[in-house]
N, C-alpha and C positions, 0 to 999 in steps of 0.2 A: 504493500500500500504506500511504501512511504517511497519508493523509486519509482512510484505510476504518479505520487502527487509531481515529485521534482522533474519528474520529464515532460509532463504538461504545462508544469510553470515555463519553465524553457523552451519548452516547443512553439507558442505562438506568443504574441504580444496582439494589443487590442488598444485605440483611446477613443476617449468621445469627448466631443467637446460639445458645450451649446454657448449661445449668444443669444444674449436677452435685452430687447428694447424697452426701458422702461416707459410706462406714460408720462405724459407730460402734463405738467403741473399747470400749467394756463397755454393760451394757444399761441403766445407769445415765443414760449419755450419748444415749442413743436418748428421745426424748417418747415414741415410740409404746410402749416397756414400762415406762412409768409413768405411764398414764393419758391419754387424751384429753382431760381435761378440761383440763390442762397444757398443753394444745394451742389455736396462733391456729386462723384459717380454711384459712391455707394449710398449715400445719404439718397439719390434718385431712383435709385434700387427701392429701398426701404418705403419709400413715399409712393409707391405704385403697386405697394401692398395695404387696400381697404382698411384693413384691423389697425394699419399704424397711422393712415390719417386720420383714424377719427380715436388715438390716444387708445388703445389696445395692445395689452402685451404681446407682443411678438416673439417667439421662442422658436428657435430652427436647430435640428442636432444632428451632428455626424460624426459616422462612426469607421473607421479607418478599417481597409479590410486587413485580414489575418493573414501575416506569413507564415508559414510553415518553418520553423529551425528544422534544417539538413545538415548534421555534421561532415558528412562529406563534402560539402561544396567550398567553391572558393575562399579562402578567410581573407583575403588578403582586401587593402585598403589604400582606392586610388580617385584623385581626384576631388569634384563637390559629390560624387554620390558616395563618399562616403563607406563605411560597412556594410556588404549585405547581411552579416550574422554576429554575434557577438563573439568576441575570443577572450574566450574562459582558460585560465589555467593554473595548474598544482603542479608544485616542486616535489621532484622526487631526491633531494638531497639526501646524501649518508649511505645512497644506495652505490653506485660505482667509485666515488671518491669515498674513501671513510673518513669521518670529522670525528674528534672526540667529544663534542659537546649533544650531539646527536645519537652518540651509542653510550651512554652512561655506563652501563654495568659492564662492558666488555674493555672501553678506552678511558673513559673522563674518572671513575672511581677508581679503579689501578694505576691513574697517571702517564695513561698512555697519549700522546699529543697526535700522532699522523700514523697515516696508514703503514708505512714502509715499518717505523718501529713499531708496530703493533703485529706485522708478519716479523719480522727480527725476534720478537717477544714469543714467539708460540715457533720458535727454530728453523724458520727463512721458510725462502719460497719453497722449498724443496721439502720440508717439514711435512706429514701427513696429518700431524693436529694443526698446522696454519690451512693448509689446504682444504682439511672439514670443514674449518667455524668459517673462511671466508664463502666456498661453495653452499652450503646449505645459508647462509646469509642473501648472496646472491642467487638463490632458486625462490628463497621465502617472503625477500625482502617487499615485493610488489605481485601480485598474481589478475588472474582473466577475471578472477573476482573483484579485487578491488578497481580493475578498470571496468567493469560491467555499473558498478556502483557510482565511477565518479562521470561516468558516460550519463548517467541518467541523473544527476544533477547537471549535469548539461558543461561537461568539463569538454572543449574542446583539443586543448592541447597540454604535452606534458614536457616539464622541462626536465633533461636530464645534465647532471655535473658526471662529468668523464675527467680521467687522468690521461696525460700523455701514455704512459705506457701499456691505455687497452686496447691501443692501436697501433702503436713502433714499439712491438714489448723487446727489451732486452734486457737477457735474462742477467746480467752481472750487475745492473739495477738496483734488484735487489726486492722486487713487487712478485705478485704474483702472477700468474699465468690463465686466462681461463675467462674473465669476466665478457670480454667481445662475444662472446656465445650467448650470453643472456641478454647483453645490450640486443642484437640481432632478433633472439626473441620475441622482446618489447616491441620492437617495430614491428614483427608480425601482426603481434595482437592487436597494435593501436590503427594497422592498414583496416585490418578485417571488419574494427569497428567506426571507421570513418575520421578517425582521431587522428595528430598531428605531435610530432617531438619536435622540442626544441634542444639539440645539442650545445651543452656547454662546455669548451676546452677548460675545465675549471682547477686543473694542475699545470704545470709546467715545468720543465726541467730544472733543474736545481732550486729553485725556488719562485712563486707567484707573489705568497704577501708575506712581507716579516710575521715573524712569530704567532704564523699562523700552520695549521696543519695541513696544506695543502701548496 
């Protein structure tokens, strides 16, 4: 019930507006009994509507038709027209970059600061305890369920932080080996669903931002 309410909120937009002529208070106050010529274009409009020359409320409404939200369709955003859809999106940080303020119980309470010493700490890349906790991390970390869920709050696109080495891995590094496979994954999942990544180069070699984990 609650993924049929959010996909409906998301799926169309609706507005109505009305405009309302009040009466007029003496016929002084009225344009239409003191000439047309007194009168813009729309003010002659309104004066060749009976009910408003003779001081009657006039109330007119419209109602804008419904688009349909398509996550598949184009996001992108050009020109006076504007957006055709809204671009929705959730970070999947801590997921291929590991941060230690993000994994509490594994890096930030043992005083581990970045990923490379946090494989260093469970006996290198090559270790068969680094290589469990980071794979089962990396299988668990995001799944078709939580993008089924954030699809239908109407999540268009998902941003991902990547390290240089899930892409130019080299092994004397010092990182592990393996995670390109699950990034690859994600992109399956997100095609199938109409959804969109945003990749972020979010490490870089030697170092990106002082005394920071990444």
């Amino acid at each position: 019930e609650e993924r049929k309410e959010a996909a409906n909120y998301f799926k169309s937009t609706s507005t109505t507006s009305t405009t309302i002529f009040p009466p007029a208070r003496t016929n002084m106050s009225n344009p239409c009994t003191i000439g047309l010529r007194l009168c813009g274009r729309e003010c002659r409009r309104a004066c060749d509507d009976p009910r408003r020359r003779e001081n009657k409320i006039l109330s007119t409404t419209t109602t804008t038709t419904t688009v349909p939200f398509v996550p598949s369709s184009d996001f992108t955003c050009s020109g006076a027209a504007g957006c055709g859809h809204p671009f929705i999106g959730v970070n999947l940080g801590g997921w291929l970059v590991l941060e230690d303020w993000m994994w509490y119980s594994e890096m930030l309470g043992p005083g581990i600061k970045d990923e490379w010493t946090f494989i260093q700490h469970h006996g290198g890349p090559h270790s068969v305890s680094a290589i469990a906790i980071l794979e089962r991390h990396w299988d668990t970390f995001v799944t078709e369920k939580d993008l089924d869920r954030l699809l239908a709050w109407g999540v268009t696109h998902v941003r991902i932080p990547i390290g240089w080495w899930l892409v130019l891995y080299i092994e004397k590094a010092g990182f592990l080996h393996g995670g390109l496979r699950y990034l690859k994954r994600l992109l399956r999942w997100l095609k199938l669903r109409g959804m969109r990544a945003v990749l972020d180069l979010h490490a870089l070699p030697g170092c990106q931002a002082a005394n920071q984990g990444f």
